[in-house]
N, C-alpha and C positions, 0 to 999 in steps of 0.2 A: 419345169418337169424334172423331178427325180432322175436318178441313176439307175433305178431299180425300172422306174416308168420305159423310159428308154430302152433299156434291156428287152423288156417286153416285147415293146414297139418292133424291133431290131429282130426278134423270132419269130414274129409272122413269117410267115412264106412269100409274101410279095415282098419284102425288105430284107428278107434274109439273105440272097444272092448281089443284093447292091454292092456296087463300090464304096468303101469306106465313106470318102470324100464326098460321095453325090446324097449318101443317106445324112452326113452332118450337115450337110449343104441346105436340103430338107427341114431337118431340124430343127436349124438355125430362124427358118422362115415359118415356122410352126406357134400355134397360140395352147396352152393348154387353160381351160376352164372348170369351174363345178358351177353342174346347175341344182336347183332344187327341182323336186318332183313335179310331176306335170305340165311343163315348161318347153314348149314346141321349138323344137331345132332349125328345125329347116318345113317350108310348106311346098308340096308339088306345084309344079307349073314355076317354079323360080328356078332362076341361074345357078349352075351348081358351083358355087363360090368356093366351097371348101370339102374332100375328102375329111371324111370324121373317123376316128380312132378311139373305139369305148375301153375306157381303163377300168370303174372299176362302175357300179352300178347296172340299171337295165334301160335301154332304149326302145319305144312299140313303131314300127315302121307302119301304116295307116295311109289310106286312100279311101276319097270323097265322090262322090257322085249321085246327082241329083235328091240331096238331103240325105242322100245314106252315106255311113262310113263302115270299113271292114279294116280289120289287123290282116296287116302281111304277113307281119314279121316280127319275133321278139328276140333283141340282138342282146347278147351278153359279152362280158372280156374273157379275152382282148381280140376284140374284131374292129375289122374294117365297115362302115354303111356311107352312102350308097355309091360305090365303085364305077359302074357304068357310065352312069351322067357326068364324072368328070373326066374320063379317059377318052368320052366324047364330046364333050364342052355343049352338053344339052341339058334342058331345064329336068329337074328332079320328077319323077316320076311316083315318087310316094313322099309322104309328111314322116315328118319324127319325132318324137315326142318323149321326155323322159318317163319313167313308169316309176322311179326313184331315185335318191341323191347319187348325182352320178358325175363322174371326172373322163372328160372328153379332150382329146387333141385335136385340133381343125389345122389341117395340114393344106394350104393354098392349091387349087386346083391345078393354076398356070406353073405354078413350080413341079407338081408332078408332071403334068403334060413335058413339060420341058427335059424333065428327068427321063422318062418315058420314053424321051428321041434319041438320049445318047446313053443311055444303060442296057446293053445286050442282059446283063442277069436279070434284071429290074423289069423288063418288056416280058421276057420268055414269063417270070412269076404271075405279072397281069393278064398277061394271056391263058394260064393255067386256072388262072382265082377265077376269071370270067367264065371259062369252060365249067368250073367247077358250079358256079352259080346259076348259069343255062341248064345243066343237069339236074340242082337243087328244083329251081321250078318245075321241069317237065315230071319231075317226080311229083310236085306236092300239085300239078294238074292230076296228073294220074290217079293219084292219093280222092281227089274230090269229084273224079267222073266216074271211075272202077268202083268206088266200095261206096257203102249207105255210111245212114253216119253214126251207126253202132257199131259197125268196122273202124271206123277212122276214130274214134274215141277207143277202142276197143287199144291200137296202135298207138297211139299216144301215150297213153299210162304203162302200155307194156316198155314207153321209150322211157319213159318220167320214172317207172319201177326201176330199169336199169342205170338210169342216173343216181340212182340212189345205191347203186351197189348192190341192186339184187335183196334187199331189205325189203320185207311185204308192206311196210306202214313207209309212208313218205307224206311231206304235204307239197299242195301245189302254188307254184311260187307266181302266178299267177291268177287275176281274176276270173271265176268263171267267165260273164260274159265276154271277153276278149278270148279265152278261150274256143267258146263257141263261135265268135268271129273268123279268129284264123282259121278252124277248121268247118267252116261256109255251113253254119248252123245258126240258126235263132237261141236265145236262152231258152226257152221253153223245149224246143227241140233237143238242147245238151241235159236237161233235165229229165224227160222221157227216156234219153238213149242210158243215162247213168242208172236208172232203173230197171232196164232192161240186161242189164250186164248182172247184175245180180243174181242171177242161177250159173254165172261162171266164177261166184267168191269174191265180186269187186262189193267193198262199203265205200261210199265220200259220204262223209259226214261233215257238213262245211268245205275248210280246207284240205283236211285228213281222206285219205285214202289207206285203205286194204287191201289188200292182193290177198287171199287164200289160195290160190294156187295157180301162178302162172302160166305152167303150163297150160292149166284150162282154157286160161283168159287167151293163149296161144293158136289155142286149137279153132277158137274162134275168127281171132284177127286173123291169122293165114298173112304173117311177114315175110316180105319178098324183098329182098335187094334190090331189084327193078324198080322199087317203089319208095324204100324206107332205107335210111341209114344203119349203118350197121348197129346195133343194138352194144357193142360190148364199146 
């Protein structure tokens, strides 16, 4: 791992308040890897052996059940995935899967846990990241019981517009149908709702997408902070 790597690592929030000594301490017991794309990380229902650290590429978080599977989650750097299962030394609760060449840190669970017992800054961070992530869900519950899913795509592009800096043309850096997964639709489903957006100025043509006028597209989705991250 880099110096630069490190750095990174070192400005999250949950490592940010560590004692010097407990966070090299860490490091030291850390593996950093590159995987090639599509190359499963970790599979639900196993040991959570390793706290993972996305540096630079994208990881799709994915859960199975009876022949179906759904995207959770598409994580990008520099985040932490999946936090919970090792702060509780319980089997993983979702699969992970590269989506692209991606450079990951596997940081030993036992070593956090252990860190965990005698880091006052390091505890209070975990406890904040977890709160922060109990919130994350009961939002994106709300996000798929509250609105249809020409609202929740409607949301989506107005967040994916703003990631682009407020710039009407963006592409989506994702597949549709995983798309459509994370946000609990069929392809054929995300394909009716994308044409139905179309009398508020949205084009996807492929990957490319149009915004003619946001605010329209706004006036539609009806973004709520109770529900949606801040937009800016």
């Amino acid at each position: 791992m880099n110096e630069s790597e490190t750095t990174d690592i070192r400005a999250l929030p949950i490592f940010a308040e560590m004692a010097d000594e407990n966070f090299e301490s860490l490091m030291r017991g850390s593996y950093v890897q590159n995987f090639p794309p599509q190359i499963e990380l970790i599979s639900e229902g196993e040991p959570s052996d390793f706290l993972h650290v996305i540096i630079s590429g994208a990881v799709e978080l994915f859960a199975s059940w009876n022949d179906r599977e759904s995207t959770m989650a598409i994580v990008r750097p520099v985040s932490t995935f999946i936090l919970a299962a090792t702060i509780k030394d319980a089997p993983y609760l979702m699969s992970a899967r590269t989506l692209e060449k991606s450079r990951i840190v596997l940081l030993p669970s036992t070593d956090v846990r252990q860190i965990y017992d005698i880091d006052n800054g390091f505890s209070r961070a975990l406890v904040t990241e977890l709160a922060q992530c109990y919130r994350g869900v009961v939002k994106n519950s709300k996000d798929l019981k509250l609105r249809t899913s020409i609202e929740r795509l409607a949301n989506y592009l107005l967040k994916q517009h703003s990631r682009a800096n407020g710039n009407g043309a963006f592409e989506l850096n994702i597949e549709k149908r995983k798309i459509a997964s994370q946000m609990g639709m069929t392809p054929e489903n995300l394909s009716r709702a994308i044409k139905a957006l179309k009398p508020y100025g949205v084009t996807v043509n492929g990957t490319s997408v149009h915004i003619a006028d946001a605010d329209d597209l706004a006036s539609l989705a009806k973004p709520d902070p109770l529900i949606d991250d801040p937009l800016s």
